[in-house]
C-alpha positions in Angstrom: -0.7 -47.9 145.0 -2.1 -47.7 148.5 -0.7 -50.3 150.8 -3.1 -53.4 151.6 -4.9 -54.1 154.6 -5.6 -56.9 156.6 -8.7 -57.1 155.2 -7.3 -56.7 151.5 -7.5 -60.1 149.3 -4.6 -60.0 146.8 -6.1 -58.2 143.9 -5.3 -58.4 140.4 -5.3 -54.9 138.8 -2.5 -55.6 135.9 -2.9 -57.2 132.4 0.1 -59.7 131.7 2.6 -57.2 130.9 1.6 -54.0 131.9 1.5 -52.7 135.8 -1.2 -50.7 137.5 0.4 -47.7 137.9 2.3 -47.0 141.0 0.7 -44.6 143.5 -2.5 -44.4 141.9 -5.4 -45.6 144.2 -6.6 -49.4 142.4 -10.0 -48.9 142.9 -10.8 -44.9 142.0 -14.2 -45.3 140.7 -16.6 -47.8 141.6 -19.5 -47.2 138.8 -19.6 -49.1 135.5 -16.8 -48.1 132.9 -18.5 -46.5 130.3 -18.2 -47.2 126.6 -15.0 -44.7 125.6 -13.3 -47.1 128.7 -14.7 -50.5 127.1 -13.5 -49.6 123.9 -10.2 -48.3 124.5 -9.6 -51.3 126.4 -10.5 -53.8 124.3 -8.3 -52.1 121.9 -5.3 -52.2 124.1 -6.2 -56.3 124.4 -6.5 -56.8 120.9 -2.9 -55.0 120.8 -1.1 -56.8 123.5 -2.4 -60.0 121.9 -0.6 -59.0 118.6 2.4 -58.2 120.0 3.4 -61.8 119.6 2.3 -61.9 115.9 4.2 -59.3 115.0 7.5 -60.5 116.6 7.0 -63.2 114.6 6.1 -62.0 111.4 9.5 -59.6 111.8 11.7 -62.9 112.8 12.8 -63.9 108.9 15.0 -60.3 109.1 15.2 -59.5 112.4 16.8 -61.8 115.2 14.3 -61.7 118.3 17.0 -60.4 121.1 17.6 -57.4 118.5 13.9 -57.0 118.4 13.8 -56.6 121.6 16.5 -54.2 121.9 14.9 -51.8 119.0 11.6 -52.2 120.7 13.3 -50.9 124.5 14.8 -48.0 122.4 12.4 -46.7 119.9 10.1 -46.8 123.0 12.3 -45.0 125.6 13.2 -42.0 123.4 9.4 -41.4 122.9 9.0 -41.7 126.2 11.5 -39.4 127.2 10.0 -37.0 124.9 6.6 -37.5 126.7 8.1 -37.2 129.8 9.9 -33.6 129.0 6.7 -32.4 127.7 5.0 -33.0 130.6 7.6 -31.9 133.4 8.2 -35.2 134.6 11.7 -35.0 136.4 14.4 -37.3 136.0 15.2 -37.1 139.8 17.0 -40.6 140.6 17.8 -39.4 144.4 14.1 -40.2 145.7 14.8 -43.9 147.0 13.5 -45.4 143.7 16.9 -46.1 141.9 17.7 -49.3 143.6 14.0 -50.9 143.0 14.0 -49.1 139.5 17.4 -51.4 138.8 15.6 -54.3 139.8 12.3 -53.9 138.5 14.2 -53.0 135.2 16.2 -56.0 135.1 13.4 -58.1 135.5 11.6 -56.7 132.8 14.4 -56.8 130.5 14.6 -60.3 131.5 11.0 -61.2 130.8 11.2 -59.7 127.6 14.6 -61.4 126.5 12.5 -64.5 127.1 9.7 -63.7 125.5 11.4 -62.7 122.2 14.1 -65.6 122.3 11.3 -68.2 123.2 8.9 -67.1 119.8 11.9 -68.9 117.9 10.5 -72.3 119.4 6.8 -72.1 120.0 3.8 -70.5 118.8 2.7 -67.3 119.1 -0.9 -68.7 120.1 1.1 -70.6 122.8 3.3 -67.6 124.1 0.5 -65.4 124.9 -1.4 -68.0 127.0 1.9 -68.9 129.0 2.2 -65.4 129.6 -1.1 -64.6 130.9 -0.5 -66.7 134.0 1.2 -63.9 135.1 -1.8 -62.7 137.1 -1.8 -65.9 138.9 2.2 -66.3 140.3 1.0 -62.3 141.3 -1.6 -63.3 143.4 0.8 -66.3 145.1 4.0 -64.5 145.1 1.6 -61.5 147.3 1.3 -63.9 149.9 4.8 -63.5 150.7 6.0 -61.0 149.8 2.6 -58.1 150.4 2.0 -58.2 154.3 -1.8 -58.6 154.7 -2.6 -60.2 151.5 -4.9 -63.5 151.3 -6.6 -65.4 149.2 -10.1 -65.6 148.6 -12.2 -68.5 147.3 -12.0 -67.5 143.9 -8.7 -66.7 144.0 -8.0 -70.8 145.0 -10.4 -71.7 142.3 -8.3 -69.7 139.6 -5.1 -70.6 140.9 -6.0 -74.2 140.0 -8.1 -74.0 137.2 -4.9 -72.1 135.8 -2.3 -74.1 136.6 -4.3 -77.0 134.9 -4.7 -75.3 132.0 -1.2 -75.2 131.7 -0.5 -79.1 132.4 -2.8 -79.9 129.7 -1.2 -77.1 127.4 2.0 -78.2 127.7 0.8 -81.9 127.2 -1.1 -81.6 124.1 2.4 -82.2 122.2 5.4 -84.3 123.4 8.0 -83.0 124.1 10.3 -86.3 122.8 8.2 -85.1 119.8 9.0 -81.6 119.8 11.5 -80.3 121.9 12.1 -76.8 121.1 8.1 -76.1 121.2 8.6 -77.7 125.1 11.5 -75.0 125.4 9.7 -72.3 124.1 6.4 -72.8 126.0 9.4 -72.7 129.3 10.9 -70.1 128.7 7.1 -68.4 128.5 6.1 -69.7 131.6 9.7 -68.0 133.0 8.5 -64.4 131.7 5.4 -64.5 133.3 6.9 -65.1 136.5 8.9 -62.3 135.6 6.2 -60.2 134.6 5.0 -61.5 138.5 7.9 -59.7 139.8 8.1 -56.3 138.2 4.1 -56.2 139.5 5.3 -57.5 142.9 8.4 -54.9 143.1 6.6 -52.0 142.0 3.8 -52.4 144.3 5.9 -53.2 147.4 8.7 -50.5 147.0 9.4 -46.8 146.7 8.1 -47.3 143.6 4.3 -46.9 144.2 4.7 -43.5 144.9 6.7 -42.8 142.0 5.1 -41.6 138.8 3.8 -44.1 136.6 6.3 -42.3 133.5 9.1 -43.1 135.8 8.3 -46.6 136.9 8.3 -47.5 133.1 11.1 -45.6 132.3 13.1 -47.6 134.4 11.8 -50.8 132.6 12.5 -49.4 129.1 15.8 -47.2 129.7 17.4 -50.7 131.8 16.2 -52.8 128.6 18.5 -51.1 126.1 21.8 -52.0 127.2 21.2 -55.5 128.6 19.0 -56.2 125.5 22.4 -55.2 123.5 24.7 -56.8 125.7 22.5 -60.0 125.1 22.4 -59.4 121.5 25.8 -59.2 120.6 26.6 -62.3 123.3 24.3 -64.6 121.0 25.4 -63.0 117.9 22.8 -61.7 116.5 23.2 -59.2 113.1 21.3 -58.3 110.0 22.1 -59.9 106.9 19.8 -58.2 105.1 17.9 -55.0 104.6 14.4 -55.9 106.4 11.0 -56.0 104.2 8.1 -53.1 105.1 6.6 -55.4 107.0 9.2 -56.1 109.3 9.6 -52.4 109.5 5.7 -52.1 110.1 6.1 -54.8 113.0 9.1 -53.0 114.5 7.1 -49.9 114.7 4.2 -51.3 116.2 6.1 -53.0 118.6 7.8 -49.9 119.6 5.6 -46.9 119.4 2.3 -48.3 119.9 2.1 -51.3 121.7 5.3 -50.4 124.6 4.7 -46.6 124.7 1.1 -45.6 123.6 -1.0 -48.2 124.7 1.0 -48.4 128.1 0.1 -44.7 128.5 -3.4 -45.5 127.6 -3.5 -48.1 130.3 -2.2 -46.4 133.1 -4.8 -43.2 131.9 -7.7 -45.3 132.3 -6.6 -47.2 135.4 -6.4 -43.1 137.3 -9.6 -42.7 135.7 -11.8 -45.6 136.0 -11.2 -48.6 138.8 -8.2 -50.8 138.1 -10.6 -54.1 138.9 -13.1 -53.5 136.2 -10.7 -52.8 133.8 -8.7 -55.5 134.5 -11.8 -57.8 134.4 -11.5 -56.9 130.6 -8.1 -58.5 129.9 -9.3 -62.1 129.6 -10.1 -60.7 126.0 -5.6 -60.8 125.7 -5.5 -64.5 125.1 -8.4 -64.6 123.5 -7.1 -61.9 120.7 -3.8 -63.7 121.0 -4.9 -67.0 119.9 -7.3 -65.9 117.0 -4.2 -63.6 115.6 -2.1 -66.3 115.4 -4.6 -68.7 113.8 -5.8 -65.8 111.6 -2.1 -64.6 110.6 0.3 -66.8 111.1 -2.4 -70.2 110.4 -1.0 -71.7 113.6 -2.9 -75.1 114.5 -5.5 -75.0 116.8 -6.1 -78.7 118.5 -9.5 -79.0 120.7 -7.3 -79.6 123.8 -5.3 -76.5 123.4 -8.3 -74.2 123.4 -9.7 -76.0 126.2 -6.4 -75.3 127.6 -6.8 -71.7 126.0 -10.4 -71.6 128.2 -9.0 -72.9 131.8 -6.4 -70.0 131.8 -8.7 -67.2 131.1 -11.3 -67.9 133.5 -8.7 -69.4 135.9 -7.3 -65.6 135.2 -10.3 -63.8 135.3 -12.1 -65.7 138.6 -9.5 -63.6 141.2 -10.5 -60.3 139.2 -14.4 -60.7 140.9 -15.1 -59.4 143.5 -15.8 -62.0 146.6 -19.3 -62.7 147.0 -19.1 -62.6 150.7 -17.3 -58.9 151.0 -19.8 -58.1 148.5 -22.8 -59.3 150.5 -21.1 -57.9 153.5 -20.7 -54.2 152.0 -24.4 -54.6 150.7 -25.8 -55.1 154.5 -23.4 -52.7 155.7 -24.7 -50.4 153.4 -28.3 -50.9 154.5 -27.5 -50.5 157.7 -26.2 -47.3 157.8 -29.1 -46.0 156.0 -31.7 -47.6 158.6 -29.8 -45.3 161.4 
């Protein structure tokens, strides 16, 4: 990803979970997506917003740490396998090892909370927390991304967010219920995670590494931290697991953390990042109606008003800024006058 300039609001080209990928320019196209790019992304929303469902639905056989481990494996060895294929090389002496560590530990830290944190809340809940993401991005930038600033709308979604997640997390108690309180932490903690893996890959040797590499790193780091974790807490199989756990482990694995992350990063080369990304306020929105739908999760009239304040609070810094848009409109104009 190019470097900002001064002139460069802090963009938000990333779903929740998945990076734009490194070295590829945010904004390559500037015409409308057409409809093979609407489609596939709306698919790849309607997946990441299952992702939640199906770690729960695999919970009653599978403990959510181990989950999490099978997912980081299964994924990695199909990814390796991709990454052969194509000729990717597995050259760790480019200066991206150290920020591959880190952005790798963060993700398997993110995930660990994620997966542990679907034992206390809902998944209707998780996915909400955990499309704030976007928005500890865009604050974290200011530090951390020389010439990054915030636009209007950017302010505007920053605190429509933020208050969509005060009344979230009031709607219950948590004197009431504690673990759900718990839970909907330890959420909020893996989006800021999820912050820093975009933050690291973006400001490090990473953005010119190749976008298999990047999430090799992720995926590869998982597996033994997952296990270390899994074996601290315990964790084991008493039992053989149903199909549909099986099902869920599978989707987790091969479609949702290596074929629709491919998918992504395809269209983000091919179409521009912003657009795209404008589409991914569909994430919570899939998450939600899942998890009423499958799992017949309550739905309270303050927690989708919740639900509503963190999408748009999301999606607001994804427009572009009336002002630079005016500006590149006269601008335009003018250079055709001369």
């Amino acid at each position: 990803m190019s470097t900002p300039t001064p002139d460069t609001p802090a963009s938000l080209d990333t779903p929740v979970v998945v990076g734009a990928p490194p070295g590829a320019s945010p904004d390559p196209a500037t015409g409308p997506l057409d409809l093979l790019a609407i489609t596939l992304t709306v698919i790849l929303c309607l997946s990441w917003g299952l992702n939640q469902v199906a770690v729960k639905l695999a919970l009653p056989d599978v403990p959510p740490v181990m989950q999490a481990t099978i997912r980081a494996a299964g994924a990695t060895i199909l990814l390796t396998t991709w990454m052969l294929a194509r000729g990717v090389r597995f050259d760790f002496r480019d200066g991206t090892l150290k920020p591959g560590i880190l952005i790798g530990l963060l993700f398997t830290a993110e995930y660990i909370l994620i997966y542990q944190g679907l034992l206390y809340t809902s998944a209707s809940r998780s996915v909400v927390y955990l499309y704030t993401a976007p928005i500890f991005v865009v604050i974290a930038s200011r530090r951390f991304l020389p010439g990054e600033r915030f636009t209007s709308l950017q302010w505007m979604g920053i605190v429509l967010s933020f208050a969509g997640i005060v009344i979230a997390f009031g709607e219950a108690s948590p004197f009431e219920k504690p673990e759900q309180a718990l839970g909907n932490a330890m959420m909020v903690l893996a989006a800021i995670g999820a912050a820093g893996t975009t933050l690291v890959a973006k400001a490090s040797s990473l953005c010119r590494a190749p976008y298999e590499k990047t999430l090799f790193y992720q995926l590869a780091m998982a597996v033994p931290v997952s296990a270390v974790c899994m074996l601290l807490l315990g964790e084991r199989i008493t039992a053989v697991p149903s199909n549909l756990s099986i099902a869920s482990l599978i989707f987790q694995a091969a479609w949702v953390a290596f074929i629709t992350f491919l998918i992504w990063f395809g269209l983000v080369q091919r179409y521009s990042a912003n657009r795209l990304a404008a589409l991914t306020f569909l994430t919570p929105l899939f998450g939600v109606a899942a998890g009423y739908l499958v799992l017949d999760e309550p739905l309270t009239t303050r927690f989708l008003l919740a639900v509503a304040m963190v999408t748009v609070g999301t999606l607001l810094p994804r427009l572009p800024d009336g002002r630079e848009a005016l500006h590149r409109v006269r601008s335009r104009r003018a250079s055709q006058q001369r």
